[in-house]
C-alpha positions as CSV (number, residue, x, y, z in Angstrom):
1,X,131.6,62.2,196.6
2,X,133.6,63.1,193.9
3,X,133.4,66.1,191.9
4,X,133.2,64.1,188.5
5,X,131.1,61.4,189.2
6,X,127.5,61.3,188.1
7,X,124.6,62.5,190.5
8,X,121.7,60.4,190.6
9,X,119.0,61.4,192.9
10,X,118.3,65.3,194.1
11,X,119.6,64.5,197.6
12,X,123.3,64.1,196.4
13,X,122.9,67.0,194.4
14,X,121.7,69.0,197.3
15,X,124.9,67.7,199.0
16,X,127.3,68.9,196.2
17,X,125.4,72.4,195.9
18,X,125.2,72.7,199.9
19,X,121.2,72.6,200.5
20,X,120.3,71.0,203.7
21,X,117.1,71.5,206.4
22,X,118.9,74.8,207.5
23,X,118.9,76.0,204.6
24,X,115.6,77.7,204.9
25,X,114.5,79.1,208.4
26,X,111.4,78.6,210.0
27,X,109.8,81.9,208.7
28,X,110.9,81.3,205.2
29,X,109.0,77.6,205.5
30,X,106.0,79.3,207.0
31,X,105.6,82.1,204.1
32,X,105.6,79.1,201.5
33,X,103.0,77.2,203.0
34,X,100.4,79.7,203.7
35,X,100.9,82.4,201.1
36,X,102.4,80.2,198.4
37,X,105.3,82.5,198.3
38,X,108.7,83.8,199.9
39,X,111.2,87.1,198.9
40,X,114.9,86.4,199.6
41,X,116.2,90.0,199.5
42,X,119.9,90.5,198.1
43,X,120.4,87.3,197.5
44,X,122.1,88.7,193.9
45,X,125.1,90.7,194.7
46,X,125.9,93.7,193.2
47,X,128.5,92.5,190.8
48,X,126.5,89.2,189.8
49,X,123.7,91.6,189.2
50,X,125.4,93.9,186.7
51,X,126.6,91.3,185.2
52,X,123.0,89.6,184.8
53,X,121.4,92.8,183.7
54,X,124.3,93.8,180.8
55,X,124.1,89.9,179.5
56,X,120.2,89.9,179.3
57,X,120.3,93.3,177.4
58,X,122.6,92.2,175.0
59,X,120.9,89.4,174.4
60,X,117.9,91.2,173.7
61,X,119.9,93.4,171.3
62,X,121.0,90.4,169.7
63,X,117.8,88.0,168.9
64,X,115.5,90.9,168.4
65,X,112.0,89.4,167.2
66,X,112.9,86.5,167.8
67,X,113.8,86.8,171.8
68,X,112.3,83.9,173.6
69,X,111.0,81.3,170.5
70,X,112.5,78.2,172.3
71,X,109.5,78.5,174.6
72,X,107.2,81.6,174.3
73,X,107.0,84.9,172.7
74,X,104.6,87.7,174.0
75,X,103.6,91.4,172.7
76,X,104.7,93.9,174.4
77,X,107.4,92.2,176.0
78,X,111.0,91.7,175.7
79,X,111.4,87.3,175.9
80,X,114.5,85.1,176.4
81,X,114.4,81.9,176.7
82,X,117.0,78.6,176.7
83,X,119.0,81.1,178.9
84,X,121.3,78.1,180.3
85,X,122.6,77.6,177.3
86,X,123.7,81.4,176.8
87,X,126.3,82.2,179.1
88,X,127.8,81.1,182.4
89,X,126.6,83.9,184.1
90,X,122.8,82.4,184.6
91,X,124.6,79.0,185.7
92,X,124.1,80.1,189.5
93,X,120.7,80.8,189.3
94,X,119.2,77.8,188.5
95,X,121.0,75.7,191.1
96,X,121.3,78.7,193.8
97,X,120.9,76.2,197.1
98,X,118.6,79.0,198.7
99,X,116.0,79.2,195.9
100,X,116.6,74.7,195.6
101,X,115.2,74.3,198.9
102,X,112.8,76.2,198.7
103,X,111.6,74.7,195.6
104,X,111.5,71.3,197.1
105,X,109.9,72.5,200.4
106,X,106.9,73.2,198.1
107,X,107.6,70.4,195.5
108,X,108.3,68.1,198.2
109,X,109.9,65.3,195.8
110,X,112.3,64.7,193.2
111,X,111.9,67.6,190.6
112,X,114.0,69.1,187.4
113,X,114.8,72.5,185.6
114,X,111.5,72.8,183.5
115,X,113.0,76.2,181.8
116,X,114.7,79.2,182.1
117,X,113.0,82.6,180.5
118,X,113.7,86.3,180.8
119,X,110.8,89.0,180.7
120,X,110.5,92.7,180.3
121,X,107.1,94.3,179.8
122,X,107.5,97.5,177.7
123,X,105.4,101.1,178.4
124,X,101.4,100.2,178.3
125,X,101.9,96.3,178.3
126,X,102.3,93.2,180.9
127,X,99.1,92.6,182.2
128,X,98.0,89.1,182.5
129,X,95.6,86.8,183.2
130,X,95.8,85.6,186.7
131,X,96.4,81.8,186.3
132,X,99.0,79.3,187.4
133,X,101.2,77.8,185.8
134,X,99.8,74.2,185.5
135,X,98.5,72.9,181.8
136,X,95.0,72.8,181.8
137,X,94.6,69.2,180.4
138,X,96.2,68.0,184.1
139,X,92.5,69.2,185.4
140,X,90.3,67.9,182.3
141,X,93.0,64.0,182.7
142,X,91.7,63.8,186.2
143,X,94.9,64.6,187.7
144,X,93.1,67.6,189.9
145,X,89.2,67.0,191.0
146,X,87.5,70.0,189.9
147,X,84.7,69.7,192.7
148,X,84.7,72.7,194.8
149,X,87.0,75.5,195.5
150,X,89.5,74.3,197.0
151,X,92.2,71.7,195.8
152,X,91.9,67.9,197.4
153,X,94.6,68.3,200.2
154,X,96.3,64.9,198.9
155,X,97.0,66.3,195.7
156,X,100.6,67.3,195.4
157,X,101.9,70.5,194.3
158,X,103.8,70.1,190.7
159,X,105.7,73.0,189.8
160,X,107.5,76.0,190.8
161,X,109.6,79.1,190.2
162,X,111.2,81.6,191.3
163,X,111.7,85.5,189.6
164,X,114.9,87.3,190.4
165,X,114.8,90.7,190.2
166,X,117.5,92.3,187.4
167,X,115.3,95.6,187.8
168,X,113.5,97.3,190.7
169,X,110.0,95.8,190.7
170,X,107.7,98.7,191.2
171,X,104.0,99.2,191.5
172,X,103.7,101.5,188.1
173,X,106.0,99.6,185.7
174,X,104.8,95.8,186.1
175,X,105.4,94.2,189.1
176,X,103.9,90.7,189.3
177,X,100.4,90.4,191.2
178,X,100.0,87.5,193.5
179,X,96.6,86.2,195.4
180,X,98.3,84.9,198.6
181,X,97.0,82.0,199.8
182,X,95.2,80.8,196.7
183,X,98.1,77.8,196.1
184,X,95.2,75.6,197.8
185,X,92.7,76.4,195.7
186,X,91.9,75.5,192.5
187,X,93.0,76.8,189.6
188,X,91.5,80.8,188.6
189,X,89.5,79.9,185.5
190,X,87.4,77.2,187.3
191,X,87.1,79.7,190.6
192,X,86.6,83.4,189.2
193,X,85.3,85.0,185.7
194,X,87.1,87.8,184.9
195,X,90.8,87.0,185.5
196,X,92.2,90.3,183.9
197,X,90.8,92.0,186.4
198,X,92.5,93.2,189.7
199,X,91.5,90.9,192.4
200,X,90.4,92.3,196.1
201,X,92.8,90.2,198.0
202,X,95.4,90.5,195.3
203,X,99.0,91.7,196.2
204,X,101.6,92.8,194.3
205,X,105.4,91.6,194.8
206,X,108.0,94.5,194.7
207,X,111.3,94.5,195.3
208,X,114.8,96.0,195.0
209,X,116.9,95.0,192.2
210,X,118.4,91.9,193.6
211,X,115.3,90.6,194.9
212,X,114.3,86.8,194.4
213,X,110.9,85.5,195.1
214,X,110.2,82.0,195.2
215,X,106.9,81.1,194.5
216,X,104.3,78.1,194.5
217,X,103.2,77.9,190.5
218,X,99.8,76.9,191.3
219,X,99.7,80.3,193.5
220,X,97.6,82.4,191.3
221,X,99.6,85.4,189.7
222,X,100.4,87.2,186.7
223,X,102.1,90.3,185.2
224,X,100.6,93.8,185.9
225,X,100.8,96.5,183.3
226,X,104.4,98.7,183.0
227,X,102.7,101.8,183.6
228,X,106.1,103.7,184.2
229,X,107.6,102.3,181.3
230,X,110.4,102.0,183.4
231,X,112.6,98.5,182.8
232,X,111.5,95.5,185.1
233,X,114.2,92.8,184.0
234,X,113.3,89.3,185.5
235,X,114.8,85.8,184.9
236,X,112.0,82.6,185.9
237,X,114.2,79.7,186.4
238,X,110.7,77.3,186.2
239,X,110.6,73.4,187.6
240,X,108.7,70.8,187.5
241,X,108.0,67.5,189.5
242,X,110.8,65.4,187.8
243,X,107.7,63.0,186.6
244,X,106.4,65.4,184.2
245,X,107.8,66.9,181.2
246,X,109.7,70.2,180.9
247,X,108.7,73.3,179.7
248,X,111.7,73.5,177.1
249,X,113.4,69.7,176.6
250,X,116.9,70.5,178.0
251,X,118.3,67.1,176.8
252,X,117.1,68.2,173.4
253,X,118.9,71.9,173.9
254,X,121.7,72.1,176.3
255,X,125.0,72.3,174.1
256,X,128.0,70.7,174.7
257,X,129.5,73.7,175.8
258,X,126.9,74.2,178.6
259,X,127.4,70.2,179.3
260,X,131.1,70.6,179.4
261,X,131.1,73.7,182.0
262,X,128.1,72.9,184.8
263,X,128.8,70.4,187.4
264,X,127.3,67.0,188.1
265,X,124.9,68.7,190.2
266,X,123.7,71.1,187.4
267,X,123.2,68.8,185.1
268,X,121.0,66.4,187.2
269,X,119.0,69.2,188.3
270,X,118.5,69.8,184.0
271,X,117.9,66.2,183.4
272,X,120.8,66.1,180.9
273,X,122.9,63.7,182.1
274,X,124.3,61.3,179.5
275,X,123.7,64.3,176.4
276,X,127.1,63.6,175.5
């Protein structure tokens, strides 16, 4: 296939960006589908991750207050968002062919970028709810049957993402807590009444700088407090079954600059084809 010509299903971008049934070993597979997550370990090189780190600083230095307002601001964090469209060096981890198949091992169909946000919990903030990152009105439209613990096994999973490490993730300054296994349940609020609280079988992902964790968004998770105040720098290139809508409408943001500079590949995987 040519380089130029358009993509048109996820298959021929997996052949442009070099994902096949290899691409993920057995292990890798296994660690997805019964604790909703997996951790690719230096899989950001040293000099990708400098640059990473010094770009999401000074974008932070730049947009101030108003750090992550195309999709979601929250106190006591530092928030990008629309990172795709601000600067080449974030092109390679949306469409990284590790963290792709690994996404549609768990998505299992067609699927798009939803967005792509930063997030840096300051000293004495982070802590979250343990959810998942489904909208609630999916259970209350009948999409999910609420009847029981445990989700209908015919129900299909509809969103992922993945956290790449810019920063050390540590257990005192933030590191995300995860509740392996809970991917095949339903979601927290209909299962458990105090979701701020730490959870008995809950686990929390750390990891050198460098680190990327794929994980299952119906897993439930969420943000710990940054204890240390020590930084915790992490980029969450989101998707979503390519049925539903995104997070952040990429047609509606991707510049022609952006367009102009990512490949075929990249810009079926955003659902911008045709912007311009």
């Amino acid at each position: 296939m040519n380089i130029k010509e358009k993509v048109s299903s996820i298959k021929e971008a997996f052949t442009l960006l070099g994902v096949d049934e290899s691409t993920l070993s057995a292990q890798e597979k296994k660690d997805l589908d019964e604790k909703g997550y997996v951790v690719f370990e230096n899989l950001i090189n040293e000099k990708w991750l400098k640059e990473l780190k010094e770009k999401y600083e000074e974008l932070v230095a730049i947009e101030g207050n108003k750090g992550g307002t195309e999709v979601h601001q929250e106190v006591g964090t530092k928030r990008l968002s629309n990172l795709m469209n601000k600067g080449e060096v974030f092109d390679g981890c949306y469409t990284h062919p590790k963290v792709l198949a690994a996404i549609h091992h768990i998505l299992k169909r067609d699927f798009k970028v939803s967005a792509m946000n930063g997030r840096d919990s300051v000293k004495g903030h982070g802590l979250q709810a343990l959810h998942e990152d489904w909208n609630d009105s999916f259970f209350e439209e009948g999409v999910v049957e609420q009847d029981g613990d445990y989700r209908n096994p015919n129900d299909p999973f509809n969103v992922a993402i993945s956290l790449w490490m810019l920063d050390e993730f540590k257990e005192d300054n933030g590191a995300t807590r995860v509740v392996p296994g809970t991917h095949l349940k339903k979601a927290p609020q209909f299962c458990i009444d105090d979701r701020m609280a730490d959870h008995p079988e809950q686990v929390l992902v750390t990891g050198k700088a460098g680190t990327v964790v794929v994980m299952n968004s119906h897993l439930w998770h969420g943000g710990t407090n940054n204890i240390s105040g020590e930084p915790r720098k992490v980029l969450h290139p989101y998707y979503v079954a390519r049925e539903f809508k995104q997070q952040q409408d990429q047609r509606k943001h991707i510049t022609k600059e952006t367009y102009d500079r990512i490949s075929p590949a990249a810009r079926y995987i955003l659902d911008v084809e045709g912007a311009f």
